[in-house]
C-alpha positions, 0 to 999 in steps of 0.5 A: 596375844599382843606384841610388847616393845618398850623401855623397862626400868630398872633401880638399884642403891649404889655405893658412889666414891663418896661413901653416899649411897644414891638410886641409879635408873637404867633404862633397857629395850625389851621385846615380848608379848603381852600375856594378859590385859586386864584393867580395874579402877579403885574409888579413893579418896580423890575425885577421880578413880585410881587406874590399876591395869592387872597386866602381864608382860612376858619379855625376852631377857638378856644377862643384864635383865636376868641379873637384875630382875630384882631391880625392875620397878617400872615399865612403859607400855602404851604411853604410860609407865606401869609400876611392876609388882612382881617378876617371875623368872623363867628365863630366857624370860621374865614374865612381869606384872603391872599394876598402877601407874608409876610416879617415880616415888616409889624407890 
């Protein structure tokens, strides 16, 4: 089993002073370990393959994760964040699964 250390991120819509609602990003260190690693391409309409990893990412939760793991949307892992899926909860961990590559416009 691969060890993990890397940024989760997390976004929530908040209420700001203004009566305006806007995305905040927090971005948290976690440890864990990397449960499984799996990678597959798509063919699409493009010239090249979708890259999809099936991964799951096993991390050691603190309160504000457990609290919030709701929010999580990415993770960077090996150099590249990593659109999250799903989280399962099984505290004091969040086992979180990976799919594509993340490009920020998903929220």
């Amino acid at each position: 089993m691969a060890r993990f250390s890397g940024d989760v991120g997390f976004i929530e819509n908040v209420e700001t002073d203004t009566s305006k609602w806007v995305n905040q990003e927090t971005v948290r260190h976690y440890y864990g370990d990397v449960q499984r690693m799996v990678k597959r391409t798509e063919d699409g309409a493009g010239v090249n393959s979708t890259i999809n990893i099936n991964n799951e990412i096993s991390i050691v939760a603190d309160p504000f994760a457990r609290d919030h793991f709701f929010a999580i949307q990415w993770v960077q892992w090996q150099g590249v964040k990593w659109k999250v899926t799903g989280v399962e909860v099984l505290y004091p961990r969040l086992v979180l699964s990976l799919g594509g590559i993340w490009h920020g416009d998903e929220t």
